[in-house]
N, C-alpha and C positions, 0 to 999 in steps of 0.2 A: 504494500500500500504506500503512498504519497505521504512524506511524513516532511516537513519543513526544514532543512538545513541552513546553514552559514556553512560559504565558501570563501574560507581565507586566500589572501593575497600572498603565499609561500611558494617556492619552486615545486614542491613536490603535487601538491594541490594540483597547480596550473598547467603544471606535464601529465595528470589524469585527467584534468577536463579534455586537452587536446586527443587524447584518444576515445573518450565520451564521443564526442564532437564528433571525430571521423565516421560513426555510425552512420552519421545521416548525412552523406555523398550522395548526390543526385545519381542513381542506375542508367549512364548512358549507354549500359549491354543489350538491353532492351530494343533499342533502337535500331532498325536497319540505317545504321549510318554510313557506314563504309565511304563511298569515293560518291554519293549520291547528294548533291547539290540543293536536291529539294528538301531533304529531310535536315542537312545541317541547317538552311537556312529557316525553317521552320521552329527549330531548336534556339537559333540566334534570336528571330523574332518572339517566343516565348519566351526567355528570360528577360528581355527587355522590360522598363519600369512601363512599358504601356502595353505588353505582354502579359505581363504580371496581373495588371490592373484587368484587364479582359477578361482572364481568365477567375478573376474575383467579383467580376462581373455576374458571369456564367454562374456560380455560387453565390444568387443572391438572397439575400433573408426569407425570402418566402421558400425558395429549394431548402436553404441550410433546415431551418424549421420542419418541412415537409420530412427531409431524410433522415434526420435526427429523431423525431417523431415514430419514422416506420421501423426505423433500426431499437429503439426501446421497445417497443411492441414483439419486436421478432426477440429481444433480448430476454424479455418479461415473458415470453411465450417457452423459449427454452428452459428456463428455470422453473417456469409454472405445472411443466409435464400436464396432470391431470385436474390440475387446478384451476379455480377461475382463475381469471387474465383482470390484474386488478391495473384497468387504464386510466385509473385519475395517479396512482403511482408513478404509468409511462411515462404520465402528461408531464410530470413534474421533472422526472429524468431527463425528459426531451430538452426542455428549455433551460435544463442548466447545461447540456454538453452545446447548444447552438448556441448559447453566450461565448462557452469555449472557442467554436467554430470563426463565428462572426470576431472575436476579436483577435484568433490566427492569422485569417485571411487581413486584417490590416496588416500584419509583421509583414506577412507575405508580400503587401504591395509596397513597404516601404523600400525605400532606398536602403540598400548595406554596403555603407561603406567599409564594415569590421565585418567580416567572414572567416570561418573557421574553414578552412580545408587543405588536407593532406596530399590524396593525388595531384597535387599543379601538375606535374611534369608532364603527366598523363594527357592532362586536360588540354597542357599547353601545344602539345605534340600534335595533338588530334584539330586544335582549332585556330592554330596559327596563332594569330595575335590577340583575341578575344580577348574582353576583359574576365578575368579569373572570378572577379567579384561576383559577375552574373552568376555566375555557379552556384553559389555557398548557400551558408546558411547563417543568419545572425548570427555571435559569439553566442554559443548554446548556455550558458550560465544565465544568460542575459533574457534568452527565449524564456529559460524555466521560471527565472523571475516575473517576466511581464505574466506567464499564464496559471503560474501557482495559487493565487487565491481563487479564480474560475475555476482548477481542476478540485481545491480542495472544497470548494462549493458542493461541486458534484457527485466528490466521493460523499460529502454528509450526508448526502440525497437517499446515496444508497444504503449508507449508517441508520437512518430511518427507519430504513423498511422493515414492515413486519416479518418478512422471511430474513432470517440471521443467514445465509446464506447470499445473499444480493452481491455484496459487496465484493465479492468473488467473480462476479459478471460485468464487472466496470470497462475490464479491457475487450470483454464482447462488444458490448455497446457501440464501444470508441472503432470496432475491426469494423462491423460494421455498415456503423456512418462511416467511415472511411469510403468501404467498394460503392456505400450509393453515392455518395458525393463526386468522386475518382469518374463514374458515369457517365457525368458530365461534361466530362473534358478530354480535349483532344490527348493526343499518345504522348506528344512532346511539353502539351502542359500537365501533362498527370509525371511524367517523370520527375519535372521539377518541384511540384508539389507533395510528391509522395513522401521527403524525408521529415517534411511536415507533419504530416500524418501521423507516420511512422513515429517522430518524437512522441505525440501525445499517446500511444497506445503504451509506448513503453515506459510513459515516467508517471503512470498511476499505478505502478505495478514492480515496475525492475527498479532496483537502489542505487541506479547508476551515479546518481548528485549526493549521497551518504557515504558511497564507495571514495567520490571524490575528495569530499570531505574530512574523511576520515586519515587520506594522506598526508592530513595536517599534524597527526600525532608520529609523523616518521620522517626521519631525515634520506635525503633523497641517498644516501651511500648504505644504507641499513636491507640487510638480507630480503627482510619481510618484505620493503617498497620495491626493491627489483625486481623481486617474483612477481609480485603482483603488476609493473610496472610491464615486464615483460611478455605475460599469460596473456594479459586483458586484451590485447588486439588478435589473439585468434580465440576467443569466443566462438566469434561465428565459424569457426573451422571446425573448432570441438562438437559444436551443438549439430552440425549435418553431419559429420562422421555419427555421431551418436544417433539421429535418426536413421541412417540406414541400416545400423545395426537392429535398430529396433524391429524396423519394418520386418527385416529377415525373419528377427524371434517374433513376431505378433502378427505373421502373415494373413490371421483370419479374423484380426479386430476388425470389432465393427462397433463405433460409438452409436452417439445422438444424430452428432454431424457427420458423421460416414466411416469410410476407414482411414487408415493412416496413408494412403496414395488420394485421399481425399488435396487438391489445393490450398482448398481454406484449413482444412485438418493439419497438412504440411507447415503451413505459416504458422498457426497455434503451439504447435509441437516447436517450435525452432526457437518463438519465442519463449516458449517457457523452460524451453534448455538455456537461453541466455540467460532467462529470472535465475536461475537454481546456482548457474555459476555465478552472478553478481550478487548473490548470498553469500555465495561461500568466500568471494573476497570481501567481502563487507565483513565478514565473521573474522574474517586473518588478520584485515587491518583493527580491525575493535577489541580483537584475542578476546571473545566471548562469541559463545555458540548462539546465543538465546534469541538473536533476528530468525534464525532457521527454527529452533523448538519454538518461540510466538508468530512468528509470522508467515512464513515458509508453509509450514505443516498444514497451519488454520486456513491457509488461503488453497491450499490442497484437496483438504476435505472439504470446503464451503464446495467446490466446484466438480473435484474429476468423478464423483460419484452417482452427480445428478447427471456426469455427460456417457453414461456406461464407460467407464475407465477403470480398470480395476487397480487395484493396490498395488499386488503384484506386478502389474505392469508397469507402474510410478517407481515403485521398489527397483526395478529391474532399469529402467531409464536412468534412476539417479545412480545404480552401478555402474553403467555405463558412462556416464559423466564424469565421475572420479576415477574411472581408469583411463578414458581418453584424454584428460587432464595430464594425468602419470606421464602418458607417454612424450607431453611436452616438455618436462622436469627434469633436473640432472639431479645427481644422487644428495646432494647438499640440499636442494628443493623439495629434494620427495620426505626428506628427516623432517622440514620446517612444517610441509602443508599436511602431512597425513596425520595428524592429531584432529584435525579439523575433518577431515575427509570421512572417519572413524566415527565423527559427532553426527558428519551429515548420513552417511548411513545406519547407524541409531536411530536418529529419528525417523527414519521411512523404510522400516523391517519391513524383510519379506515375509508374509505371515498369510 
């Protein structure tokens, strides 16, 4: 869950926010770009500050509203199984994440002069002279800032609710309104908007801004801040090796929302292998297990039980994560983090 931090101005701090940040690179793979004229300039023309604007256009308060709307209905609806569908709840849900949306989409139009981003080289290589800046994304401390009291609005929303469970379906909601919204808009503006999105689904939920935080109790030469300094940008390496491995062992799942070659099932699963490691370094750097036994576990059971997800299966995923972790470790690494690794598999027995 979204818990408020201070982000100190220290080196170590500000060398985690920079790989934070790298998360949300615009996916120019997507794109048949190659030696195709139309499409780069299509690309050029959407990042532009009147690109931008169009495409905020295209998302205007009656769509945000409308999709926001249908995405808590479809959210309230999975959670409710055989329940009624309590829609003055929706209703309430809906208009606090299109506050969210609506004052996104201004960051979105504004001018960034300050952007976080890591591949230049890449970018630079691919688009000649282009300004780099179009690319980016606000300085992401700065984003979490401007949208933290809207998000922790909406988590209260869900603090509410009579089903103790809810609060567990905050990043459904946000998945979503994402794909209705993303609907909207052409190929070349969804790319650019996508890490957008993608911010807000993962910072009511993943501890990536605590993780950051928390670098403030470590000096950037200390054992702990390099392992973790250096793990944390293959996240996303560990988390798809770890789903295919799954897949193989759970080749006959079949949840609420499909099976695990399900799309949106793949993307849920990917994310929540990056939640589970951005636990366990938020657990290294705090040298205390108790974010995983409070919050980890609860937000576990709130959800994978009402999605047909067995234990076993979570059990068997979070092995897998601590041993594809392993394999990134040298032996000095593996002494430091497997105390913690020990903790997280404690709390999620196979049973």
């Amino acid at each position: 869950m979204l818990i408020s931090s201070q982000l100190s101005e220290v080196p170590t701090v500000e060398r985690l926010i920079n790989i934070w940040a790298a998360r949300y690179l615009p996916d120019l793979s997507v794109l048949p770009i190659g030696n195709n004229p139309l499409v780069r300039n299509e690309l050029r023309a959407a990042s532009s500050e009147n690109g931008r604007t169009q495409a905020a256009e295209k998302l205007s308060k009656e769509i945000v509203k409308q999709k926001c709307s249908l995405a808590a209905i479809r959210t309230k609806d999975l959670l409710a199984q055989h329940e009624a569908l309590d829609l003055i709840e929706a209703g309430r849900l809906a208009k606090c994440a299109s506050h969210v949306y609506l004052k996104l989409l201004e960051v979105y139009q504004e001018s960034s002069a300050l952007v976080a981003m890591s591949s230049k080289g890449r970018l630079w290589e691919t688009f000649g002279d282009t300004s780099l800046a179009a690319w980016g994304i606000p300085k992401i401390d700065q984003l979490a800032q401007v949208l933290e009291p809207l998000l922790l609005e909406l988590q209260e929303q869900y603090l509410l609710s009579k089903d103790w469970r809810s609060l567990g379906f905050i990043t459904t909601q946000i998945n979503f309104s994402n794909a209705l919204l993303l609907e909207q808009l052409a190929p070349a503006e969804q790319v650019l908007i996508k890490p957008y999105f993608k911010f807000l689904e993962e910072q009511v939920a993943l501890p990536w801004q605590r993780v950051c935080a928390a670098g403030a109790k470590h000096d950037s030469t200390s054992p702990t801040f390099t392992l973790v300094e250096q793990t944390l940008p293959k996240v996303t390496e560990i988390s798809t090796a770890v789903y295919h491995r799954l897949c193989t062992a759970f080749p006959r799942h079949y949840g609420r929302r499909g099976g695990l070659n399900n799309p949106q099932v793949k993307h849920s699963c990917l994310r929540d292998f990056d939640m589970f490691q951005a636990y366990l370094w938020l657990c290294i750097l705090e040298n205390n297990l108790k974010f995983v036994e409070q919050e980890l576990v609860a937000m576990c059971i709130m959800v994978f039980e009402n999605l047909n997800i067995s234990w076993k299966m979570t059990a068997t995923a979070n092995q897998f994560l601590m041993d594809e972790t392993l394999n990134h470790l040298d032996s000095d690494q593996e002494t430091l983090v497997t105390p913690y690794m020990h903790g997280m598999i404690r709390a999620f027995p196979d049973t």
